[in-house]
DRENDO-1510 file (C-alpha; in Angstrom, 1 decimal, always signed):
<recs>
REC; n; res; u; v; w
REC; 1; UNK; +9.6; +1.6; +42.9 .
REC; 2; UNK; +10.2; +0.2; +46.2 .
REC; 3; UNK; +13.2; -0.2; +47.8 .
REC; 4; UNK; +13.7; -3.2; +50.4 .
REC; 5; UNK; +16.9; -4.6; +53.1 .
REC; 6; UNK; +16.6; -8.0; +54.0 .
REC; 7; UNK; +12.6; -8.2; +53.0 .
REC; 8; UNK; +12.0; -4.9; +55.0 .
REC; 9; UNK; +11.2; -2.1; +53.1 .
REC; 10; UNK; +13.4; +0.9; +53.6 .
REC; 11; UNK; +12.1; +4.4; +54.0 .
REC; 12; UNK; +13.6; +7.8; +53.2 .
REC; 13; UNK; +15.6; +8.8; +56.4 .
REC; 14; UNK; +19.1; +10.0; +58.6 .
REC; 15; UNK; +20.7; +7.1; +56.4 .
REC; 16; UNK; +19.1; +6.4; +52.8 .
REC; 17; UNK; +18.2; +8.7; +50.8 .
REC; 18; UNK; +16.1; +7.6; +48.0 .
REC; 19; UNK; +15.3; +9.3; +45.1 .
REC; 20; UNK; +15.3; +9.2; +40.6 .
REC; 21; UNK; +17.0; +10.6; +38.2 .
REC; 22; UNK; +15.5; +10.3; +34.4 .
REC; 23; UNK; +14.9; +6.2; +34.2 .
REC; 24; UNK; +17.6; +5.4; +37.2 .
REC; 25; UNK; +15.7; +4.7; +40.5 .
REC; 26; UNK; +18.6; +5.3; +43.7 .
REC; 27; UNK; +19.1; +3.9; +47.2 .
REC; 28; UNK; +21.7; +6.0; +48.5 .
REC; 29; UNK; +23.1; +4.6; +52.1 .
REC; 30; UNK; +25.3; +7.4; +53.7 .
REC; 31; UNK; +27.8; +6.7; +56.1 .
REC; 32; UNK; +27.5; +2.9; +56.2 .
REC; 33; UNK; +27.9; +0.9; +59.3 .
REC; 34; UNK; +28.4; -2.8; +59.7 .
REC; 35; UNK; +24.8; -3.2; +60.1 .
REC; 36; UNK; +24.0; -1.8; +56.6 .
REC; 37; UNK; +25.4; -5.3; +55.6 .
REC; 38; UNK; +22.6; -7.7; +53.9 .
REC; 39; UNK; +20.3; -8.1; +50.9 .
REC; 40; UNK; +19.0; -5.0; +48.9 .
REC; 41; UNK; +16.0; -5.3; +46.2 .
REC; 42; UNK; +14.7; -2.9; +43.9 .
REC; 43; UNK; +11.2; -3.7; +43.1 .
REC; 44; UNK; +9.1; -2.0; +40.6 .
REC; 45; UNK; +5.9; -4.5; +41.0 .
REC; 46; UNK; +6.2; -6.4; +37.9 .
REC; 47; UNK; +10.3; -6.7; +37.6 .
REC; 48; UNK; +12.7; -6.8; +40.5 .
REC; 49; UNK; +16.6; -6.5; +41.2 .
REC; 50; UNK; +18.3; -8.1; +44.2 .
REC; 51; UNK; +22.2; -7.7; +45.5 .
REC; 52; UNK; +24.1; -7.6; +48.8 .
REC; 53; UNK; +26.3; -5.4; +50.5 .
REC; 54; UNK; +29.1; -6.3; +53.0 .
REC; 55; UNK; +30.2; -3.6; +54.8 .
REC; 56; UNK; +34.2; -4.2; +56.7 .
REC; 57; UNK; +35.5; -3.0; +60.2 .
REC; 58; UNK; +38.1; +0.2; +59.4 .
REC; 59; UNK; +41.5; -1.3; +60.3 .
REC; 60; UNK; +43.7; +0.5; +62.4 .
REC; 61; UNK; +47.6; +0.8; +61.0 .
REC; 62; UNK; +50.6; +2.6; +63.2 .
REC; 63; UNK; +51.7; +5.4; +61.6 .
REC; 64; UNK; +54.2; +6.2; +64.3 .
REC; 65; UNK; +55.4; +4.4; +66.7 .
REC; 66; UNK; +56.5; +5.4; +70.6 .
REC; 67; UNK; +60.2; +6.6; +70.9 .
REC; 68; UNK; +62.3; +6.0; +73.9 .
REC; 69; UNK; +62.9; +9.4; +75.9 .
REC; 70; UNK; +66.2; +10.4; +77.8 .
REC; 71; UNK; +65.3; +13.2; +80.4 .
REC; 72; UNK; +66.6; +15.6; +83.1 .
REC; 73; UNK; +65.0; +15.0; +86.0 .
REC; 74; UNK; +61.8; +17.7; +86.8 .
REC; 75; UNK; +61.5; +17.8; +82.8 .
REC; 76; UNK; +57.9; +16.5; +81.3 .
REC; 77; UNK; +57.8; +13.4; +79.3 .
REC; 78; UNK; +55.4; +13.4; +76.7 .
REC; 79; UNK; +55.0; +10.5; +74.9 .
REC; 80; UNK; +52.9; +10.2; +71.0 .
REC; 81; UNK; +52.0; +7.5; +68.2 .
REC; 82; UNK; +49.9; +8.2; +65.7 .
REC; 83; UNK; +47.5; +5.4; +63.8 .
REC; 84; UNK; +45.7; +6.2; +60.8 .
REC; 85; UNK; +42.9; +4.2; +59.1 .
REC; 86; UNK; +43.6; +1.7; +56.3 .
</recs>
């Protein structure tokens, strides 16, 4: 079985791991980036299998927003919001 992105064929690597288990034939990608995104075939030479994969941008959300301060002079301000990934 060969394994192919976008009519290139696709290697054992950093990022896919490929590999079978009884009849089932895997492409793992690990830790997908926006340019995993495109057309993946499974081709055994006589049959083949075709999908895609769209791979999104993480959004950023605030968590916690910034809070007014009210001071002594010769005090620190410290200031903090916190995001966290949708």
């Amino acid at each position: 079985v060969r394994w192919f992105k976008n009519g290139s064929e696709l290697k054992p690597g950093k990022n896919y791991r490929i590999y079978s288990t009884g009849r089932k034939r895997i492409c793992q990608i690990l830790q997908c980036s926006l340019a995993d995104s495109g057309i993946y075939k499974c081709d055994t030479g006589e049959l083949n299998t075709s999908c895609s994969l769209e791979v999104y941008e993480h959004k950023l959300e605030m968590v916690h927003d910034l809070e007014d301060l009210y001071i002594q002079e010769d005090q620190n301000a410290v200031f903090m919001c916190e995001v966290s990934l949708a």
